[in-house]
C-alpha positions as CSV (number, residue, x, y, z in Angstrom):
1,X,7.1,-13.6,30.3
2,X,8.8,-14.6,27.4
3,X,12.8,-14.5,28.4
4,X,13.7,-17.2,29.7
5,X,11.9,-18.9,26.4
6,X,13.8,-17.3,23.4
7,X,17.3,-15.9,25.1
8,X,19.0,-18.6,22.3
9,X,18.8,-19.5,18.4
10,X,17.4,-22.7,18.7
11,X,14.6,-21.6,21.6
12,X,14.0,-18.4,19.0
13,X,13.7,-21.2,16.2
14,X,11.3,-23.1,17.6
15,X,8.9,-20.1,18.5
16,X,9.0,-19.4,14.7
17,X,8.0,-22.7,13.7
18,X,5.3,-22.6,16.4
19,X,4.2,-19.6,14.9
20,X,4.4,-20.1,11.4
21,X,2.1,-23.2,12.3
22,X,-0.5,-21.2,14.1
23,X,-0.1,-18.6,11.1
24,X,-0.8,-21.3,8.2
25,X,-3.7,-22.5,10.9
26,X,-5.4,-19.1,10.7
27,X,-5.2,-18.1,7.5
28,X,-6.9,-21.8,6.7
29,X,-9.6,-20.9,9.1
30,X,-9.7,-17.4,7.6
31,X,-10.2,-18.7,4.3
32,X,-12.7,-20.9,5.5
33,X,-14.6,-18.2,7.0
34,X,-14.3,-16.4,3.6
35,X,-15.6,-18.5,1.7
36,X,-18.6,-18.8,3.9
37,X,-19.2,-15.2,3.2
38,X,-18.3,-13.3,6.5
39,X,-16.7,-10.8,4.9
40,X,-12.7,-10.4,4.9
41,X,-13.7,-7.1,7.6
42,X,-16.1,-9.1,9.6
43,X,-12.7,-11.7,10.0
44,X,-10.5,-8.8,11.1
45,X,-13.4,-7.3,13.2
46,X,-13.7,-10.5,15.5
47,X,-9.7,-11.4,15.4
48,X,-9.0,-7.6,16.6
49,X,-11.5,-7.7,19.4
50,X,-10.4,-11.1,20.5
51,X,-6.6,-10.0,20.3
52,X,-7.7,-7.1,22.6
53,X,-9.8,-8.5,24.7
54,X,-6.7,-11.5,25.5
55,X,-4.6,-9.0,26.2
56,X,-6.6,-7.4,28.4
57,X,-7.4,-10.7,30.4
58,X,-3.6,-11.2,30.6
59,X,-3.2,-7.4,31.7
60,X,-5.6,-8.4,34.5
61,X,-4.4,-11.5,35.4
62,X,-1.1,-11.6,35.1
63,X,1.1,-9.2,37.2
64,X,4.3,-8.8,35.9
65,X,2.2,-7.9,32.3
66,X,0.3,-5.3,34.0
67,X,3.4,-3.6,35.3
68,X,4.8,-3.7,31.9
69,X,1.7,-2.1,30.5
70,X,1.3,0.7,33.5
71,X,5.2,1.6,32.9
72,X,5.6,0.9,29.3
73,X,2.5,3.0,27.5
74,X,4.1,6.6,29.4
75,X,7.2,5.9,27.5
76,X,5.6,6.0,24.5
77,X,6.1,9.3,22.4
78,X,3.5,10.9,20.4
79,X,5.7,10.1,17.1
80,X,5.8,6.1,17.9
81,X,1.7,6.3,18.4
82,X,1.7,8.2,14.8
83,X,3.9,5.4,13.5
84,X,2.0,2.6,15.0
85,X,-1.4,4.5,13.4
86,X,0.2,4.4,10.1
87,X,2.0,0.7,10.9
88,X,-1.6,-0.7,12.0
89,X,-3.7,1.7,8.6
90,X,-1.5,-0.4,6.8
91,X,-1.5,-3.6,8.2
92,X,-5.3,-3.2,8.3
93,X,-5.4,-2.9,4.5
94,X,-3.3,-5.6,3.5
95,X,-5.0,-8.1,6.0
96,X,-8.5,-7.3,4.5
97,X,-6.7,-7.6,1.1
98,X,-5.4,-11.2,1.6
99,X,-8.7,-12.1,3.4
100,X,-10.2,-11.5,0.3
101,X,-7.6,-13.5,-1.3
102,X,-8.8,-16.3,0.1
103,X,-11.9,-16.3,-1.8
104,X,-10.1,-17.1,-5.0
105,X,-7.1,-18.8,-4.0
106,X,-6.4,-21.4,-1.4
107,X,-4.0,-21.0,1.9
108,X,-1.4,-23.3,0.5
109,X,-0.8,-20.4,-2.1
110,X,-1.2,-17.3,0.1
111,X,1.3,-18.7,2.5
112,X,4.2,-20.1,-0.5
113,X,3.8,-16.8,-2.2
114,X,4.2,-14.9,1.3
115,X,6.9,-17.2,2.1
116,X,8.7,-16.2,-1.4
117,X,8.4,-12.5,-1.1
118,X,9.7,-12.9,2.2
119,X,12.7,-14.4,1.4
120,X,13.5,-12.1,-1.7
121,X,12.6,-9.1,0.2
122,X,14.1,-10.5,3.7
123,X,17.3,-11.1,1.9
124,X,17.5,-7.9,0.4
125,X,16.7,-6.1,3.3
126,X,19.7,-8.3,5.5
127,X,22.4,-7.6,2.9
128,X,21.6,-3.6,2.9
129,X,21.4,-3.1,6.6
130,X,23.2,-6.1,8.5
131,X,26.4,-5.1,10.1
132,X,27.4,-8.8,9.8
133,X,30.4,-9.7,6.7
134,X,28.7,-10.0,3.9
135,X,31.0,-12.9,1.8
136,X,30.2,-13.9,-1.7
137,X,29.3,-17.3,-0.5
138,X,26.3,-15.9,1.7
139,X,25.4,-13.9,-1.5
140,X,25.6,-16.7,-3.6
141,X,23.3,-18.9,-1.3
142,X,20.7,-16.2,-0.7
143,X,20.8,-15.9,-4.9
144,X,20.3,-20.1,-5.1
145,X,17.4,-20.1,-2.2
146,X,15.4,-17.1,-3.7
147,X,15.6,-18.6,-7.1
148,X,14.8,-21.9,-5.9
149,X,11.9,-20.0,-4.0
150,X,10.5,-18.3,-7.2
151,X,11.0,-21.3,-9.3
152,X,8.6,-23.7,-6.6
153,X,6.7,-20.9,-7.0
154,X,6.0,-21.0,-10.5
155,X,6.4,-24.9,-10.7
């Protein structure tokens, strides 16, 4: 469905900014919701059933997804639906966990200190498993954004 829309770096770029947009809408929303007193569970409980229940709707309505779906989930082994348990336990957790942030701290700070860990921890984890060269200008420009990052941060 997808392919034809993110086969290049700038098409791949664009659905990231799209999505970090929609991701900075939601947790807003979220926090919103929070503060209202759902309940950081109640949030995850309606945004889980309405992720299932779209995907369902596209299953049903869109053909090529279906085929996916009916060939793709025999494929599956029985250690990839243990990982995605553990993967989804996890993810679980930390949503509730930052849903609950949101009660005592505003989106604009969820998201910067996300997007700060992310690029410390994104950098690290690129410079100990890319195949790529790894030069000591790229080091040194990964050292000056992640200290910039950290110093916004605490600024």
């Amino acid at each position: 469905m997808f392919d034809r829309f993110v086969n290049t770096v700038p098409k791949v770029t664009i659905l990231m900014i799209v999505a970090a947009l929609a991701e900075w809408l939601a947790t807003a929303f979220d926090e919103t919701l929070v503060k209202r007193s759902v309940g950081a569970f109640t949030v995850l409980f309606i945004e889980s059933g309405l992720l299932v229940s779209t995907c369902l709707v596209l299953a049903i309505l869109v053909p090529g997804l279906r085929i996916q779906l009916i060939e793709g989930l025999p494929r599956m082994r029985r250690e990839d639906w243990k990982r995605f348990a553990i993967i989804t336990a996890l993810v679980v957790a930390l949503t509730m966990g930052m849903n609950t942030a949101l009660k005592h701290v505003s989106t604009g700070t969820v998201r910067i200190v996300e997007l700060v860990t992310s690029l410390v921890i994104g950098g690290l984890l690129y410079f100990a498993t890319t195949q790529d060269s790894v030069s000591a200008a790229k080091i040194f420009a990964f050292t000056l954004m992640a200290t910039a990052a950290v110093v916004f941060h605490i600024l």
